[in-house]
N, CA, C and O atoms as a MOPAC input file, in Angstrom:
PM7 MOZYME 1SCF
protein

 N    -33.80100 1   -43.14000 1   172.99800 1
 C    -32.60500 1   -43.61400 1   172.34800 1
 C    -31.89300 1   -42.49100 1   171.60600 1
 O    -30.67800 1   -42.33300 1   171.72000 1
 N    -32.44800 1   -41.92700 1   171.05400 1
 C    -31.96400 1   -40.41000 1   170.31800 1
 C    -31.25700 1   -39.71000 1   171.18400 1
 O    -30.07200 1   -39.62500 1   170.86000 1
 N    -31.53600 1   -39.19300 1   172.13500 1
 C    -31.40100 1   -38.69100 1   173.24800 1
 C    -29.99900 1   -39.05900 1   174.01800 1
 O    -29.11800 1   -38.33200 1   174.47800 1
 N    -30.14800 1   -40.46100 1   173.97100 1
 C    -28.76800 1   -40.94900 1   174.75000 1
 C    -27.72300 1   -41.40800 1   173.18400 1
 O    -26.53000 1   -41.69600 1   173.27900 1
 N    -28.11600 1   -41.39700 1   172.49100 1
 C    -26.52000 1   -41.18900 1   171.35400 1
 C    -26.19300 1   -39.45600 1   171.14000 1
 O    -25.06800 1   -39.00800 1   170.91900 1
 N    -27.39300 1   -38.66500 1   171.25800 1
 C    -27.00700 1   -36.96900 1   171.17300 1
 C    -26.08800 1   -37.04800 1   172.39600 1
 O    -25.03000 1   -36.43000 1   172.27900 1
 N    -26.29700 1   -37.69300 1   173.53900 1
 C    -25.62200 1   -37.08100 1   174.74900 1
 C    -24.41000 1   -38.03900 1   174.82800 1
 O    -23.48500 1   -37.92100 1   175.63000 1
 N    -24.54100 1   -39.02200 1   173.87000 1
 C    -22.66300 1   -40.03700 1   173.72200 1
 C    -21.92000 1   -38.69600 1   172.39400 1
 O    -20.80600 1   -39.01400 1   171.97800 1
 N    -22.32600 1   -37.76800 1   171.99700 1
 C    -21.67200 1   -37.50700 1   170.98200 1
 C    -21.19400 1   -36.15800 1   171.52900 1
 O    -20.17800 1   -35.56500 1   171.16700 1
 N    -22.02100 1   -35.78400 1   172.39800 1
 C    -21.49900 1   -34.21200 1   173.22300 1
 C    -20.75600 1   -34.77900 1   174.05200 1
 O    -19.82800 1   -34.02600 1   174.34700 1
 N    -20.70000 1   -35.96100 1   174.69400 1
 C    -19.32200 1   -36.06000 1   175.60400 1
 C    -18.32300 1   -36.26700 1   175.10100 1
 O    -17.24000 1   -35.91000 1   175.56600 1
 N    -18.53300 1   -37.07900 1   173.71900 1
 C    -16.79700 1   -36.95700 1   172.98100 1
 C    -16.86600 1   -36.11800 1   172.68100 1
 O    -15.66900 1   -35.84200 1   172.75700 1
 N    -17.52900 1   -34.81900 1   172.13700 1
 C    -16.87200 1   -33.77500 1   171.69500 1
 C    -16.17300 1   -32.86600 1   172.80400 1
 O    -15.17800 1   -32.19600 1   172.52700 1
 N    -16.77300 1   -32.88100 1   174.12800 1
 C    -15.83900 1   -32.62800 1   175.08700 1
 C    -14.89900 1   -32.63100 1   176.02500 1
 O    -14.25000 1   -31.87000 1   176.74400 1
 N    -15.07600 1   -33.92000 1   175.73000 1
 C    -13.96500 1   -35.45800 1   176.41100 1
 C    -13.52200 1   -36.06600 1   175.19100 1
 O    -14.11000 1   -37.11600 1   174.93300 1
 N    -12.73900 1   -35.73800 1   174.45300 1
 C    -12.13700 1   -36.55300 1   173.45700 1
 C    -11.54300 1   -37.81200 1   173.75800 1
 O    -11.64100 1   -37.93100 1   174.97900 1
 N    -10.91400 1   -38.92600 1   173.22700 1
 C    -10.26400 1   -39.62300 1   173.39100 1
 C     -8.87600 1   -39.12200 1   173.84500 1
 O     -8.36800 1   -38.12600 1   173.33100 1
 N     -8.24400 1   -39.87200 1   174.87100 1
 C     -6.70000 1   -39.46500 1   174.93500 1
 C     -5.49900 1   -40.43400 1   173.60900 1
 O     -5.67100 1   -41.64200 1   173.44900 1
 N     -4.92500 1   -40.04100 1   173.19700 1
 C     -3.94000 1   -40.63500 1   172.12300 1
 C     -2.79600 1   -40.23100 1   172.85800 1
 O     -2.69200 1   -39.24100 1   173.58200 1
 N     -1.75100 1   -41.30100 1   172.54000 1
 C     -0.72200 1   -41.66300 1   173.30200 1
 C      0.22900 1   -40.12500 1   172.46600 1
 O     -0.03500 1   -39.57400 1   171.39800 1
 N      0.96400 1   -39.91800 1   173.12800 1
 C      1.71200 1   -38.76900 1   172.01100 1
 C      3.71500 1   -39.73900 1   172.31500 1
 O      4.84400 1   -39.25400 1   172.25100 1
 N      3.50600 1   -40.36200 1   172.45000 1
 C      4.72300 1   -41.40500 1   172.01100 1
 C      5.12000 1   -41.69300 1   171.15400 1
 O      4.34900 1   -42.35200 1   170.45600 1
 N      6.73300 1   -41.40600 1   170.49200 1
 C      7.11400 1   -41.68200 1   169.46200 1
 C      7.36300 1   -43.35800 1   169.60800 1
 O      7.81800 1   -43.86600 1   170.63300 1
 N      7.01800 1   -44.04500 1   168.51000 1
 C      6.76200 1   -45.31800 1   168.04600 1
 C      8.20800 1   -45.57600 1   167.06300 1
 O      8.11500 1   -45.14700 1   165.91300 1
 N      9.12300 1   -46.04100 1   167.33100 1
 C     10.23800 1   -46.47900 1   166.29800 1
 C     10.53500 1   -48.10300 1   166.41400 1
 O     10.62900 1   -48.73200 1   167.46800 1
 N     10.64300 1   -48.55700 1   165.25000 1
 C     11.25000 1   -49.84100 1   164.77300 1
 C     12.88200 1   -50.29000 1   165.81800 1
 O     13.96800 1   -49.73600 1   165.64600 1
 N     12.67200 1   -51.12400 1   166.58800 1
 C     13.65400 1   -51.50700 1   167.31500 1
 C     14.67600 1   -52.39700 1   166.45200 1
 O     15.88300 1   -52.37400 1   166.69000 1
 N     14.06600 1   -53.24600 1   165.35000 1
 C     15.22100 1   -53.89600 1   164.69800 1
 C     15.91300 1   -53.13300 1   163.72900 1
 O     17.06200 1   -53.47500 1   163.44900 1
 N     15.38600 1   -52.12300 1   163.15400 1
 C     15.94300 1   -50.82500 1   162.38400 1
 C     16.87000 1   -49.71100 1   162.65300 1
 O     16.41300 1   -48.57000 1   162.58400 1
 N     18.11400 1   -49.88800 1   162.95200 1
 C     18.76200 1   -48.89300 1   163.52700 1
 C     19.15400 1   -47.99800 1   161.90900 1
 O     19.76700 1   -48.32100 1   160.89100 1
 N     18.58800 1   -47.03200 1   162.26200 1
 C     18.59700 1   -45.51100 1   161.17300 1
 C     19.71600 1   -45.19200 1   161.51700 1
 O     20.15800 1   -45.64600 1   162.57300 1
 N     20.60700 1   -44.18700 1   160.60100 1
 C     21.79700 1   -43.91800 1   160.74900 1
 C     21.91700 1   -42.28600 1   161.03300 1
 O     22.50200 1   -42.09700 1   159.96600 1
 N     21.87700 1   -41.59400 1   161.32900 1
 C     21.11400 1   -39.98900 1   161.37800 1
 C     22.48500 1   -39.57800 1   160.48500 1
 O     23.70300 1   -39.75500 1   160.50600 1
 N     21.37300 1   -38.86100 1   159.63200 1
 C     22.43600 1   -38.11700 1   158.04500 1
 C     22.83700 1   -37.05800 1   158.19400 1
 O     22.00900 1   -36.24600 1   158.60600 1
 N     24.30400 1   -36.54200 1   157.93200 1
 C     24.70400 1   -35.59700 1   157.83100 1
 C     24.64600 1   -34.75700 1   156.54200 1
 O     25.75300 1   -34.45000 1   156.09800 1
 N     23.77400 1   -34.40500 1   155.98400 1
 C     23.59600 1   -33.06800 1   155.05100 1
 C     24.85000 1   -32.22700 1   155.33000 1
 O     25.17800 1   -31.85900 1   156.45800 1
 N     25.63500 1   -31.91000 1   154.00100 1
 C     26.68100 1   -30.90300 1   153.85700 1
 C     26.18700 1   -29.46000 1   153.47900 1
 O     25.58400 1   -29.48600 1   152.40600 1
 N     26.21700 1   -28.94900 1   153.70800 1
 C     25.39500 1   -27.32100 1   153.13100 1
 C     26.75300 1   -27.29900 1   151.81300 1
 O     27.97800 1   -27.41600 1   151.81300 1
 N     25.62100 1   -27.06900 1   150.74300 1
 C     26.78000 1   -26.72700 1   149.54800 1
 C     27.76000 1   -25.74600 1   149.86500 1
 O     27.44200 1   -25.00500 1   150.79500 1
 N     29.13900 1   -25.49500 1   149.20500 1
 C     29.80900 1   -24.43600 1   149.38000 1
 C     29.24600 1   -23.82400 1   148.20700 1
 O     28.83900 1   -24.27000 1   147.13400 1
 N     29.36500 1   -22.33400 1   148.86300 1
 C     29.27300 1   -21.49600 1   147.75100 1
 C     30.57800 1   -20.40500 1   146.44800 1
 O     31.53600 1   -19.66300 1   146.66100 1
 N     30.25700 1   -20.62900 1   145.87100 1
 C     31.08900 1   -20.55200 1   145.19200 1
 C     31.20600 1   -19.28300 1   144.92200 1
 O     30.11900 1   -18.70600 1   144.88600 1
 N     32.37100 1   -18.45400 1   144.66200 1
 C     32.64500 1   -17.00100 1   144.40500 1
 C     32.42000 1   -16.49600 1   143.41200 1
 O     33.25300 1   -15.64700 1   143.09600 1
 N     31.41900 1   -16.68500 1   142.56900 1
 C     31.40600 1   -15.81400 1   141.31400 1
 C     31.04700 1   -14.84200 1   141.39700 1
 O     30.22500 1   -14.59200 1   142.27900 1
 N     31.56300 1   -13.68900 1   140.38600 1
 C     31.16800 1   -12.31200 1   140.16600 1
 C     29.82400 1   -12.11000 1   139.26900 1
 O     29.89300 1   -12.29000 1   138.05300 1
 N     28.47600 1   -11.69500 1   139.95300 1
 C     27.80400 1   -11.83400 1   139.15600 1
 C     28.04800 1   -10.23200 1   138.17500 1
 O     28.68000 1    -9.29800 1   138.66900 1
 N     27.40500 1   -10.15400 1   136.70700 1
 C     27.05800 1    -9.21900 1   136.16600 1
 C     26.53500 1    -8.21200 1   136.89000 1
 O     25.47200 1    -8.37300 1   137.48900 1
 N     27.17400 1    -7.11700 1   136.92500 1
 C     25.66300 1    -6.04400 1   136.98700 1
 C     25.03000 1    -5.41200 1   135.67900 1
 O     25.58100 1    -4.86600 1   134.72300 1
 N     23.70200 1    -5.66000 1   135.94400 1
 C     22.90300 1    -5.46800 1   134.62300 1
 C     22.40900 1    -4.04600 1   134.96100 1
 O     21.77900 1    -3.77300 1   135.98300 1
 N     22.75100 1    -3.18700 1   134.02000 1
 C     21.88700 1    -1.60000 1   134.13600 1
 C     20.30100 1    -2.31100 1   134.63000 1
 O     20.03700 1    -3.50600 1   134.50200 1
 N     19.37200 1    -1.28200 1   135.20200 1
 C     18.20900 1    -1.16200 1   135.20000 1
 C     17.56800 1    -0.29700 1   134.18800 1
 O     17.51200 1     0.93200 1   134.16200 1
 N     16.95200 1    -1.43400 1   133.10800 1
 C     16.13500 1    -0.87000 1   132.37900 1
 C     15.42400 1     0.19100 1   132.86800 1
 O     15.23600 1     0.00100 1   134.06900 1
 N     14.97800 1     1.14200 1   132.52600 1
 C     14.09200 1     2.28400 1   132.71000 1
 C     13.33300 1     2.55900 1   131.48900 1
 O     13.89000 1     2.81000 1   130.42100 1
 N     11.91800 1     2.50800 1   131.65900 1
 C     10.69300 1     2.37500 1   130.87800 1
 C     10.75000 1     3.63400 1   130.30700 1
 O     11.45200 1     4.48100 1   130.85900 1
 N     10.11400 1     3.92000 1   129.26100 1
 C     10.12900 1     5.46200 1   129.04200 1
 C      8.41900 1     5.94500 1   129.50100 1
 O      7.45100 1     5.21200 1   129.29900 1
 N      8.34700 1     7.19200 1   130.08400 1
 C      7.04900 1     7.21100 1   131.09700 1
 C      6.32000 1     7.32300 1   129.37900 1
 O      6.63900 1     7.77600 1   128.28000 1
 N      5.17200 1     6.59400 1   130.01500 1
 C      3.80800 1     6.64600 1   128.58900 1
 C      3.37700 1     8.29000 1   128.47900 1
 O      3.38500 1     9.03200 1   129.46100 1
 N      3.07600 1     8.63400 1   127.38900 1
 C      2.44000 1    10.31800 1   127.09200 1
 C      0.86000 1     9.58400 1   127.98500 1
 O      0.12800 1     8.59600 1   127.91600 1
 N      1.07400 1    11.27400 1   129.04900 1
 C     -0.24100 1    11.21600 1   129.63200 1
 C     -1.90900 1    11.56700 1   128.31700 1
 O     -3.01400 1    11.30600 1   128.79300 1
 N     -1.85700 1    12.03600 1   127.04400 1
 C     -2.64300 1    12.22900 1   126.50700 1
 C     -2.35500 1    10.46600 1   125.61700 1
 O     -3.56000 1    10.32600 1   125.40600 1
 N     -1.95800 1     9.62800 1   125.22400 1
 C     -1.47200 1     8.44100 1   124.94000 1
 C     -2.59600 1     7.77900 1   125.60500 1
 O     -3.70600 1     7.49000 1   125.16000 1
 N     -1.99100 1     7.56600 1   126.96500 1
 C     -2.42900 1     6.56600 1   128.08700 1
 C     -4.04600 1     6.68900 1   127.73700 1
 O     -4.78900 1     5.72200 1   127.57300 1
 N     -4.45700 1     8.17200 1   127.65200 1
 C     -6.11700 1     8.73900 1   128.08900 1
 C     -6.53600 1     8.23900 1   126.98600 1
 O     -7.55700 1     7.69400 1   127.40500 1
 N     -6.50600 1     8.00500 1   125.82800 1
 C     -6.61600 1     7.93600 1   124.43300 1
 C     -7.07800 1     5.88600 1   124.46800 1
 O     -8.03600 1     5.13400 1   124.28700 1
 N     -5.89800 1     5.85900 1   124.75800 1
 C     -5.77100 1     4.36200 1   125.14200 1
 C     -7.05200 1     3.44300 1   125.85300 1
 O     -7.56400 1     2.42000 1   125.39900 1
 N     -7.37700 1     4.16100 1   127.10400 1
 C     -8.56700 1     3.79800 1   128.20100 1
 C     -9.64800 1     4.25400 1   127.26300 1
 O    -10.24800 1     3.24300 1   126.89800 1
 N    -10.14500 1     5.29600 1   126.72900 1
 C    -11.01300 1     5.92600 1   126.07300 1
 C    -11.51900 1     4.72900 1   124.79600 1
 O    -12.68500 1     4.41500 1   124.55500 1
 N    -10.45300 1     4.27600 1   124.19900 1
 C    -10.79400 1     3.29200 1   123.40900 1
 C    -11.73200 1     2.36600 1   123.80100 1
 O    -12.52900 1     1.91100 1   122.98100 1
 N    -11.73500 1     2.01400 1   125.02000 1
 C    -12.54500 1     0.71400 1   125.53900 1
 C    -13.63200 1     0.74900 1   125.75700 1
 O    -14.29400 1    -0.18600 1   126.20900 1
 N    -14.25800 1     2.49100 1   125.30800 1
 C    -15.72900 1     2.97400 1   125.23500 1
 C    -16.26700 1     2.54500 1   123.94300 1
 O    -15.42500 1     2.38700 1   123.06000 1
 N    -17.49500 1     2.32300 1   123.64500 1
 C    -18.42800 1     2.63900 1   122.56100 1
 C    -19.47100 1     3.10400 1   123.02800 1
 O    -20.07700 1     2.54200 1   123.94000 1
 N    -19.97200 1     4.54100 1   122.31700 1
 C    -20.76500 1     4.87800 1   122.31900 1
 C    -22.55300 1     4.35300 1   121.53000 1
 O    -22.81700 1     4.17200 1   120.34100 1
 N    -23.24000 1     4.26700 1   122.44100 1
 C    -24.24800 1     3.05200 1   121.34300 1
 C    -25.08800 1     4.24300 1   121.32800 1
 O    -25.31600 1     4.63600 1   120.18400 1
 N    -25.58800 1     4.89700 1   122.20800 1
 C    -26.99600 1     5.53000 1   121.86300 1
 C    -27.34600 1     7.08300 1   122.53600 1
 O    -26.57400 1     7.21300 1   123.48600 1
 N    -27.88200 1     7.83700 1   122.45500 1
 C    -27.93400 1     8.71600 1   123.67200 1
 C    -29.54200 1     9.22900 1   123.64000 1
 O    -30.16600 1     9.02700 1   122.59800 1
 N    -30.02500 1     9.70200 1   124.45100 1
 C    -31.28000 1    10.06900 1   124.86200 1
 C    -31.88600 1    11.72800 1   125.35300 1
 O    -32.16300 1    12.19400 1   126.45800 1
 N    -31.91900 1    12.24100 1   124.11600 1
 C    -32.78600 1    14.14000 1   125.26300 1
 C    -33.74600 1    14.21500 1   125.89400 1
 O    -34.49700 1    13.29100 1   125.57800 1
 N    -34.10400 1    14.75100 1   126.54800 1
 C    -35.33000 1    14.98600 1   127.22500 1
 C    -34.80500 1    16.52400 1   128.28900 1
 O    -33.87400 1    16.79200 1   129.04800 1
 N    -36.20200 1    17.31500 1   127.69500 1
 C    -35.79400 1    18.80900 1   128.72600 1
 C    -34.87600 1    19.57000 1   128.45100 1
 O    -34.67200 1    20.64200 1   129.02200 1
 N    -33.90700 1    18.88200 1   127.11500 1
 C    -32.31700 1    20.08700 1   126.90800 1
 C    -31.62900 1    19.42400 1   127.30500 1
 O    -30.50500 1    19.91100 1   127.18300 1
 N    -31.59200 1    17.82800 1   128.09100 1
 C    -31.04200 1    17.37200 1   128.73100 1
 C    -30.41600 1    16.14700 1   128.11900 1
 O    -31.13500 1    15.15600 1   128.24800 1
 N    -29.41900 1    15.95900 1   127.56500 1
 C    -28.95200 1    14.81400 1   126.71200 1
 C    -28.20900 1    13.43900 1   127.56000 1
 O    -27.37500 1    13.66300 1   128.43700 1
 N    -28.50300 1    12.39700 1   127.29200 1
 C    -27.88700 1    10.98500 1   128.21000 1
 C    -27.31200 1    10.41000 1   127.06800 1
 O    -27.70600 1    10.36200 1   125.90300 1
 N    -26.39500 1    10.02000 1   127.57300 1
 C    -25.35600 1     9.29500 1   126.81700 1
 C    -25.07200 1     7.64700 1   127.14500 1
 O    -24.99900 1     7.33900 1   128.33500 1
 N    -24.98100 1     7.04700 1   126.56700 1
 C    -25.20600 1     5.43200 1   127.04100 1
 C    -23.40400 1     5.09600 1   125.89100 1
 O    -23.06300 1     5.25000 1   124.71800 1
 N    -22.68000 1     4.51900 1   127.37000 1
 C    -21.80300 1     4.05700 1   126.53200 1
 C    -21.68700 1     2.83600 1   127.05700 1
 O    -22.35500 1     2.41600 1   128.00200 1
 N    -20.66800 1     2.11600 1   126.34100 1
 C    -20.75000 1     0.52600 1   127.00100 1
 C    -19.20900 1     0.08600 1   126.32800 1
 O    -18.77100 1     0.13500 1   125.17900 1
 N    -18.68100 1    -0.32400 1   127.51300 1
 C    -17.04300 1    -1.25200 1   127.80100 1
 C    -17.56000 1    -2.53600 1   128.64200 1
 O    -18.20700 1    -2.68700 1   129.67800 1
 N    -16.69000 1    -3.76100 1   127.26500 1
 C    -17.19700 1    -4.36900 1   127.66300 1
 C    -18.24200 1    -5.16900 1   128.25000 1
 O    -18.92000 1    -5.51900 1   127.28400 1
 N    -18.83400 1    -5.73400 1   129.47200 1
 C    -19.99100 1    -5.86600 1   129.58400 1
 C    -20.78500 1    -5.06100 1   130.12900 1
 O    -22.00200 1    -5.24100 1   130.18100 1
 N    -19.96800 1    -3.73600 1   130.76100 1
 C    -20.88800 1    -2.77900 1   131.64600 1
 C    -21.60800 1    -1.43900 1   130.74600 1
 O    -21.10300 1    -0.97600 1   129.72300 1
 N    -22.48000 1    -1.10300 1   131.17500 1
 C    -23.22800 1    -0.28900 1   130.48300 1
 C    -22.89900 1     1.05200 1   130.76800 1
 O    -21.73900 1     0.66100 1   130.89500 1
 N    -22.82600 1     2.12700 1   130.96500 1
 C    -22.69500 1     3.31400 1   131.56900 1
 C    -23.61300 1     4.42000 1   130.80000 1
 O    -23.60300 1     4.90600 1   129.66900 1
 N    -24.46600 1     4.58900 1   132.04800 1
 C    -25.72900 1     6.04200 1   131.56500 1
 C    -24.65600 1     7.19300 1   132.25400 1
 O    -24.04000 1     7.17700 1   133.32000 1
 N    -24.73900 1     8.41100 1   130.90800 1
 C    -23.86500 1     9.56200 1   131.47800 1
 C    -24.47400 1    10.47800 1   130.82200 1
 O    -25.00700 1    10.24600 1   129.73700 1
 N    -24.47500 1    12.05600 1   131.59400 1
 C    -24.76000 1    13.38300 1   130.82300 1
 C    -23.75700 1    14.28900 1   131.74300 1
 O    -23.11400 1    13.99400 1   132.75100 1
 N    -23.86400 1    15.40100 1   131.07000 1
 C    -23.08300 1    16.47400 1   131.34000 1
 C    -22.32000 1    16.85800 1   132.63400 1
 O    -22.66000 1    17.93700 1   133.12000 1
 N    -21.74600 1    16.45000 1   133.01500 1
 C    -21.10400 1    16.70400 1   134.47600 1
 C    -20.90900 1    15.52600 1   135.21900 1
 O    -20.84300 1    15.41200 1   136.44300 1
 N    -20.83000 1    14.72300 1   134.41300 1
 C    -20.40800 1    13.04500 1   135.44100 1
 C    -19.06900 1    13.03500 1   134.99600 1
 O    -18.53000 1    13.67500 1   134.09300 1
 N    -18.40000 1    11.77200 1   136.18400 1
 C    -17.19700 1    11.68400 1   136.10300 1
 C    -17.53700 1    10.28900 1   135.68500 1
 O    -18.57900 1     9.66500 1   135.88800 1
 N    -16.16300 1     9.83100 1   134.89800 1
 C    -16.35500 1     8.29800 1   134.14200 1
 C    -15.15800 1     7.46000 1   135.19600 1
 O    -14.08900 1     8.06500 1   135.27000 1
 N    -15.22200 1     6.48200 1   135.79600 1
 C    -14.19800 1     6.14200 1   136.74400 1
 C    -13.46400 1     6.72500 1   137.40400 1
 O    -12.51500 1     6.08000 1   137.84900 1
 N    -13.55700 1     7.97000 1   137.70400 1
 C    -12.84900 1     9.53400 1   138.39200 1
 C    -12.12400 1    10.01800 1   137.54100 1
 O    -12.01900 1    11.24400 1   137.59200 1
 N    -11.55200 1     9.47700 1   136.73000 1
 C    -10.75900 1    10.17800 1   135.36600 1
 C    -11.29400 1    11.17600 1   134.62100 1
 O    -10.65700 1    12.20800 1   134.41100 1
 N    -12.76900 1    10.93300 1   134.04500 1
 C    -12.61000 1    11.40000 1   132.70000 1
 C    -13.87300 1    12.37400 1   133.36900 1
 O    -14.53400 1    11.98500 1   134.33100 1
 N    -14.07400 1    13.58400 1   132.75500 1
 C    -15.70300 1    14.39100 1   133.25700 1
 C    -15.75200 1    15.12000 1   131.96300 1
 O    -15.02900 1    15.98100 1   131.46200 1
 N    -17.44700 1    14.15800 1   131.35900 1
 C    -18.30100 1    14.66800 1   130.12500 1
 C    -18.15300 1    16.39000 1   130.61400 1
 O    -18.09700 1    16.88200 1   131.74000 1
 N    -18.12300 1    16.96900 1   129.37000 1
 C    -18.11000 1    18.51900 1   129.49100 1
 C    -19.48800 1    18.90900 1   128.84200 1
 O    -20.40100 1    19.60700 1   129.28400 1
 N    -19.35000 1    18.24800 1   127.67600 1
 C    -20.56600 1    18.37700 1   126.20600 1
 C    -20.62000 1    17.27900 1   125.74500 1
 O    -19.78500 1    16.38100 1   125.64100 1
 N    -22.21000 1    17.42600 1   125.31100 1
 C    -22.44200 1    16.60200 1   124.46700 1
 C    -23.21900 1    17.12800 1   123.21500 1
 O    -24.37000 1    17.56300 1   123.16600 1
 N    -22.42400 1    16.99800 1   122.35200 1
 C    -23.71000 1    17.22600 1   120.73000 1
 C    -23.31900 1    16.91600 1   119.92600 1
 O    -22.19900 1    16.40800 1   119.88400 1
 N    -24.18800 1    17.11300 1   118.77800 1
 C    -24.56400 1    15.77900 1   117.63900 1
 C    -23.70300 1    15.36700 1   117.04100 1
 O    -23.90500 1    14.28100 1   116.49800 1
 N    -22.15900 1    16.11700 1   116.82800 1
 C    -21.66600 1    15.42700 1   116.25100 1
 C    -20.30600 1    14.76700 1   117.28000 1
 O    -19.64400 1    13.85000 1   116.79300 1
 N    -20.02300 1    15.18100 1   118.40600 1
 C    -19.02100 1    14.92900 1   119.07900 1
 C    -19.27100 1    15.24000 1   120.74400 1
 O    -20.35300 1    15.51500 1   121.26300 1
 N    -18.13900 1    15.13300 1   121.32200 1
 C    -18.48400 1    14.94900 1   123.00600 1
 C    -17.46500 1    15.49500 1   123.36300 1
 O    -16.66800 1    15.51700 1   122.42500 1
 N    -16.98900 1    16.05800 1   124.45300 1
 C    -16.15100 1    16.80600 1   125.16500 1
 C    -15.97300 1    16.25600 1   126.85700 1
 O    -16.66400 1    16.60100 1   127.81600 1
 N    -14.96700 1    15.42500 1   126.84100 1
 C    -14.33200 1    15.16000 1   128.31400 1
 C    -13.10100 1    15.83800 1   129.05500 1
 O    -12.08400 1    16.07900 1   128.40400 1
 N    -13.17000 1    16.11900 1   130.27900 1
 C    -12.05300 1    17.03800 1   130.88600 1
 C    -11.33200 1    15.28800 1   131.32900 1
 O    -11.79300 1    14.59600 1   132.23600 1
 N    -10.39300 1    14.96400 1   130.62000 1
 C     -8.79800 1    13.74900 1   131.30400 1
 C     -8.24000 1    14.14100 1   131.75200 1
 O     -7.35200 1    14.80800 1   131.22100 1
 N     -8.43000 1    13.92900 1   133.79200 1
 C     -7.57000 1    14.59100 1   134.90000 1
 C     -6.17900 1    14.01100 1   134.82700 1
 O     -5.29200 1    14.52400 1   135.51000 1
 N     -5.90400 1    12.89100 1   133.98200 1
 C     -4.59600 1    12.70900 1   134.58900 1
 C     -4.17800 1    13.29000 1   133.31600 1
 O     -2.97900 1    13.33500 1   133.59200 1
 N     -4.26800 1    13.98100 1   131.61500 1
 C     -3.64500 1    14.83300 1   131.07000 1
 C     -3.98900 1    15.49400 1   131.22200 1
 O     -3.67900 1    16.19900 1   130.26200 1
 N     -5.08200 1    16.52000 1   132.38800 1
 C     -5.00700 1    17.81000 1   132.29700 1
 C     -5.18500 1    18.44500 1   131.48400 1
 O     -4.53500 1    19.48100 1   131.34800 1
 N     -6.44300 1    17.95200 1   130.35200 1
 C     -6.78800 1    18.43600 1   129.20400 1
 C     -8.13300 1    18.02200 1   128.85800 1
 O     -8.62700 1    16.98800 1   129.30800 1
 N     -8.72600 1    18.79300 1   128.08200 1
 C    -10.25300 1    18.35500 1   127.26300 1
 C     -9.49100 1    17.69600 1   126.52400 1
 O     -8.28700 1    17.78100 1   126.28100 1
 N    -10.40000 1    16.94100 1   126.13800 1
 C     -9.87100 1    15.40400 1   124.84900 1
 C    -11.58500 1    15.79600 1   124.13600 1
 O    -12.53000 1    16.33700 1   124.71000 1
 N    -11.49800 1    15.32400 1   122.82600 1
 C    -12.64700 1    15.94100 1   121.68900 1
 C    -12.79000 1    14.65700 1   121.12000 1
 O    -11.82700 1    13.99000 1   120.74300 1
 N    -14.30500 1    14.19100 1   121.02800 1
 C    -14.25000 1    12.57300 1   120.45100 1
 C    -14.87500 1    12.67500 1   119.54900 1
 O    -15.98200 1    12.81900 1   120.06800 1
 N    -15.06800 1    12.72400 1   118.24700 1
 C    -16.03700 1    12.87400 1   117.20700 1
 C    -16.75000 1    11.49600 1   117.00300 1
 O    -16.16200 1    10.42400 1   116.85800 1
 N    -18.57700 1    11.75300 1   117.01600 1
 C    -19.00500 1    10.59400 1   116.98700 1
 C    -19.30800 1    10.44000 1   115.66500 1
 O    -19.44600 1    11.35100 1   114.84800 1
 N    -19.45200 1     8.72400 1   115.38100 1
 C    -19.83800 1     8.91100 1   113.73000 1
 C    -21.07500 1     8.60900 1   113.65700 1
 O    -21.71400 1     7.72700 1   114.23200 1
 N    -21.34400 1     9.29600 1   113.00500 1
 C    -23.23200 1     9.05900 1   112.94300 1
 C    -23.31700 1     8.44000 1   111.20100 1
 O    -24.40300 1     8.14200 1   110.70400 1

């Protein structure tokens, strides 16, 4: 019995039913077919409004800006070798000397009282003093 409803259900799936594709309309209902007017349009002169133009952000600004969203929590030596643990937001980031921070920023130094990043898009070391 299993068997013969599996094999009634693979033939409708490959023999579907035929459905009539006939439009069906109300014979005592005569519809009136509507003529839609397309609005006229009307001639007004619009304003021309200058285009605001932004003033470009200072590339040492912007770097300053992103940099904020670091905290530094802790860092770690071992060997001469100092790790830096910062954290944005929920992500953690382990860094030492020669990493790049999202391709932007590359630790230069690190010591005790401050840190040194090369910011490729100002094209400058930026100097972060940590507070201990």
């Amino acid at each position: 019995r299993g068997e013969e409803s599996s094999l009634t259900y693979m033939k409708l799936c490959f023999n579907p039913a035929k459905h009539s594709a006939a439009v069906i309309r109300d014979l005592f209902f005569e519809k009136k077919a509507e003529v839609k007017k397309a609005p006229q349009k009307q001639a007004v002169a619009q304003e021309e409004r200058p285009k605001q133009v932004r003033p470009a952000q200072d590339p040492v600004q912007k770097v300053m800006e992103e940099l904020s969203q670091f905290r530094v929590f802790g860092s770690f030596e071992s060997n001469g070798d100092t790790v830096l643990f910062l954290e944005r937001g929920r992500d953690i980031l382990v860094v030492r000397k020669g990493d790049w921070i999202d391709g932007k920023f590359q630790l230069k130094d690190i010591s005790d009282d401050s840190i040194t990043l090369w910011a490729s898009e100002a094209g400058q070391e930026v100097h972060i003093a940590l507070d201990n």
